[in-house]
C-alpha positions as CSV (number, residue, x, y, z in Angstrom):
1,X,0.2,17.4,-5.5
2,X,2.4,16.0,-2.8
3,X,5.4,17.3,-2.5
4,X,7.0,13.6,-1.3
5,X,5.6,12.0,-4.3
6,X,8.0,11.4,-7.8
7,X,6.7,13.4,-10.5
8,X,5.8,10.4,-12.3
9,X,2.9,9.5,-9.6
10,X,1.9,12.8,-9.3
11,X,-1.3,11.6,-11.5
12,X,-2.3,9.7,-7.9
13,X,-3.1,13.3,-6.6
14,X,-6.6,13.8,-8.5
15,X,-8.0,16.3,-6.2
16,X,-8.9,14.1,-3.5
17,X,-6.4,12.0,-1.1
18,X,-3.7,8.9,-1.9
19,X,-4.8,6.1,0.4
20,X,-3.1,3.2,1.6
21,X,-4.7,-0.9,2.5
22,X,-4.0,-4.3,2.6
23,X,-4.6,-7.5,2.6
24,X,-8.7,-7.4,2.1
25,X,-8.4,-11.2,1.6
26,X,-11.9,-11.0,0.0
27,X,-13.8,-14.4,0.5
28,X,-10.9,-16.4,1.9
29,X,-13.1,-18.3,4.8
30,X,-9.7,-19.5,6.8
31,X,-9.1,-15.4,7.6
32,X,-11.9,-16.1,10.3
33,X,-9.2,-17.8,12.2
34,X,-6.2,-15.5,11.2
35,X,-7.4,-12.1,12.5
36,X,-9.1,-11.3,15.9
37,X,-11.3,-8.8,14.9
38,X,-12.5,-10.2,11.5
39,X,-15.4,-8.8,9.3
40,X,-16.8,-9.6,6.1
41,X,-16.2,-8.8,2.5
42,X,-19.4,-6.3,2.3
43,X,-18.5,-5.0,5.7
44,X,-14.9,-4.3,4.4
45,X,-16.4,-2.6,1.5
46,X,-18.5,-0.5,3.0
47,X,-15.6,0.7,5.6
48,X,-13.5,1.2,2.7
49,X,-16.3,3.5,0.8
50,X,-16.7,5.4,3.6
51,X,-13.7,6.8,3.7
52,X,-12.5,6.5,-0.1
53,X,-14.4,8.7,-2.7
54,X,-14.5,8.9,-6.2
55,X,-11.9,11.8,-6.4
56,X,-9.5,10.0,-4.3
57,X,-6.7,7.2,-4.9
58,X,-6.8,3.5,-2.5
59,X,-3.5,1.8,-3.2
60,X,-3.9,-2.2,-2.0
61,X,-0.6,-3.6,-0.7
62,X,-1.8,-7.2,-2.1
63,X,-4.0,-10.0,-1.4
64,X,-7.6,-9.3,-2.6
65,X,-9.0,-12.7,-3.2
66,X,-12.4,-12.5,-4.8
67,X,-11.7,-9.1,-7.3
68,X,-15.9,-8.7,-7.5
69,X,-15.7,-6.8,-4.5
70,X,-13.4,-4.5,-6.0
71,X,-15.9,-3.4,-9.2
72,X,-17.7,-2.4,-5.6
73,X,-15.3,0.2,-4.4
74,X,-14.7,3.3,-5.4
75,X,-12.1,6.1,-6.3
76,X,-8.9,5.1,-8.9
77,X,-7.6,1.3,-7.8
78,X,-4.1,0.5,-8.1
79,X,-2.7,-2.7,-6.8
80,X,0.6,-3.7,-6.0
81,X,0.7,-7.5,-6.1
82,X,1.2,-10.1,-3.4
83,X,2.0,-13.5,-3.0
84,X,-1.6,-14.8,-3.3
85,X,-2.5,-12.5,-6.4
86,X,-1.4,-14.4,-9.7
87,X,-1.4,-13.1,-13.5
88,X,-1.6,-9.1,-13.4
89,X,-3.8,-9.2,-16.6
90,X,-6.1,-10.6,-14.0
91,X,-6.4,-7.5,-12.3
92,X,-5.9,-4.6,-15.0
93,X,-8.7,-2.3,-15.6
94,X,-10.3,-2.9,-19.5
95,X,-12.8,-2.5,-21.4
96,X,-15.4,-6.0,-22.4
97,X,-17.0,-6.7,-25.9
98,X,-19.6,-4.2,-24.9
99,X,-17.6,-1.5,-24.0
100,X,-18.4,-2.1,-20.8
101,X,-15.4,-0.9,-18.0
102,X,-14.8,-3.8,-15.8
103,X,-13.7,-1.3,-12.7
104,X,-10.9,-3.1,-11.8
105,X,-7.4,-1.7,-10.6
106,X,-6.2,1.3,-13.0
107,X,-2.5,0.0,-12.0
108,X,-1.0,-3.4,-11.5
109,X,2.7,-3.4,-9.9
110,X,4.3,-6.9,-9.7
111,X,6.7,-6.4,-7.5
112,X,7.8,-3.2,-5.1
113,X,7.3,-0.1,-6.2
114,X,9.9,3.3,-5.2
115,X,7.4,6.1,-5.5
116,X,9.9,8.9,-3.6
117,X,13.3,9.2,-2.4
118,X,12.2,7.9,0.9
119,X,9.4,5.7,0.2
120,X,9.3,2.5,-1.0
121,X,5.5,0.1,-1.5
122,X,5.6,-3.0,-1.5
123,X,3.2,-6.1,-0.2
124,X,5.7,-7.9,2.1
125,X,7.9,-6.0,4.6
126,X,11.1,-5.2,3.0
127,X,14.5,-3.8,4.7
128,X,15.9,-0.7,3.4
129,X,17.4,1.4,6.1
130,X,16.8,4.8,4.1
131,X,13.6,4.2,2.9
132,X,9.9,4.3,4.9
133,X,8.6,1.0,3.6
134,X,4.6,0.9,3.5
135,X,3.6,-2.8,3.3
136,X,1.5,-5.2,4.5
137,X,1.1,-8.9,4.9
138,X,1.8,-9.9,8.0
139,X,-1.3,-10.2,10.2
140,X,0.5,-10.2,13.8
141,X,-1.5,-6.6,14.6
142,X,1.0,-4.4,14.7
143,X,1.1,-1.2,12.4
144,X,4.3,1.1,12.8
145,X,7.0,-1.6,14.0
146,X,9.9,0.9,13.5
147,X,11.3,4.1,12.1
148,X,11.0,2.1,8.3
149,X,7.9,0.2,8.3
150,X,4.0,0.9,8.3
151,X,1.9,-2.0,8.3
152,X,-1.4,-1.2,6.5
153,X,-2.7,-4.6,6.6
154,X,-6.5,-4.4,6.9
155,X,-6.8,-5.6,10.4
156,X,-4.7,-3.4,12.4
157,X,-5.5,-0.4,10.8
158,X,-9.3,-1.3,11.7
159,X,-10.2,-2.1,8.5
160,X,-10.0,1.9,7.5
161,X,-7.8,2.9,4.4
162,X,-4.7,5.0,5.9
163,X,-3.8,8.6,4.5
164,X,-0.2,9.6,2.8
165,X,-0.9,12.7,4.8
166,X,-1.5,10.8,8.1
167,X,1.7,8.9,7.5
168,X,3.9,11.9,6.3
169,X,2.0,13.9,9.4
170,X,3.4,11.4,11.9
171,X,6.9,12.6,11.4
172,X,7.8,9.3,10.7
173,X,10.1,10.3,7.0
174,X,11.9,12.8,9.3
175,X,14.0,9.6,11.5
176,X,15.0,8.5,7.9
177,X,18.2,9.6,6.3
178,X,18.6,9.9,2.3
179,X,20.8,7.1,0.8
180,X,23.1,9.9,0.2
181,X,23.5,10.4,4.4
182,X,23.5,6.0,5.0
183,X,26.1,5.9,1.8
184,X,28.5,8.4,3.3
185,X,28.4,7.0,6.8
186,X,29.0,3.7,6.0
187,X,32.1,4.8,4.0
188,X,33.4,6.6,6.9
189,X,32.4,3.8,9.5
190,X,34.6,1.2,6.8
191,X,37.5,3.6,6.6
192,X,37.4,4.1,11.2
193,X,37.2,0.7,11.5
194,X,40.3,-0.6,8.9
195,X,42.7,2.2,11.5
């Protein structure tokens, strides 16, 4: 289990590791000319199997495009929608006539999801000063902008799912206060400021 997780996710933890990645964009042509170092579809499979097993979690940040390529990866698949996925019965794990699994995602969010006190996911970068906000979307290569945001989108973090424990090991949750700390600062910078 880890420790900086809700209860409620705690399921994520199977044994193996939680990993983060965005933005696969899986047969979308035009991402030729969005990112600098672009690879395939198969070649952004195979990076992500290498790294993800079937004991292990891969949360996407949105944007998959074609889902066939991800029936192709491994470990259990949750998605957290963005703003080119549509319908999240689209992307829900079932079963066909056959009783046949589909190996889609095991979890569709629709929106951002708080999975600690001081992490929030979501697929475009949000602002909450006492939260770490893992995200991705924006392709401009950059991956930890600030003290609240990690950008896992697939290109700048080499197309290479990205650890909880990396993230957490990078100090980065320690240069965020609880909402309890920003709440009771704020109330004492209002009550300075009205002397």
């Amino acid at each position: 289990m880890i420790k900086h997780l809700y209860n409620s996710f705690a399921h994520w933890y199977r044994g193996g590791t939680i990993y983060f990645y965005s933005d696969p964009h899986f047969s979308d042509d035009e991402m030729k000319y969005i990112r600098k170092n672009y690879i395939g579809d198969d070649e952004q499979v195979h990076a992500i199997n290498k790294k993800v097993g079937k004991n292990d979690t891969i949360i996407f940040l949105g944007d998959i495009g074609n889902v066939e390529f991800i029936r192709k990866i491994r470990g259990y698949k949750i998605l957290i929608m963005g703003n080119h996925d549509s319908g999240s019965s689209n992307y829900i794990r079932t079963l066909d006539e056959n009783n046949m699994d589909n190996h889609l995602f095991d979890e569709v969010y629709e929106g951002p999801l708080c999975v600690s006190e001081k992490i929030i996911l979501s697929h475009e970068p949000i602002d909450i000063p006492f939260m770490l906000n893992i995200h991705g979307h924006d392709h401009s290569n950059w991956t930890f902008q600030d003290n609240n945001h990690w950008n896992v989108c697939a290109e700048n973090i080499g197309y290479t799912p990205i650890s909880i424990k990396e993230i957490i090991k990078s100090g980065c949750l320690k240069n965020i206060d609880s909402i309890h700390r920003v709440t009771i600062d704020r109330a004492i910078d209002k009550k300075q400021n009205k002397k």
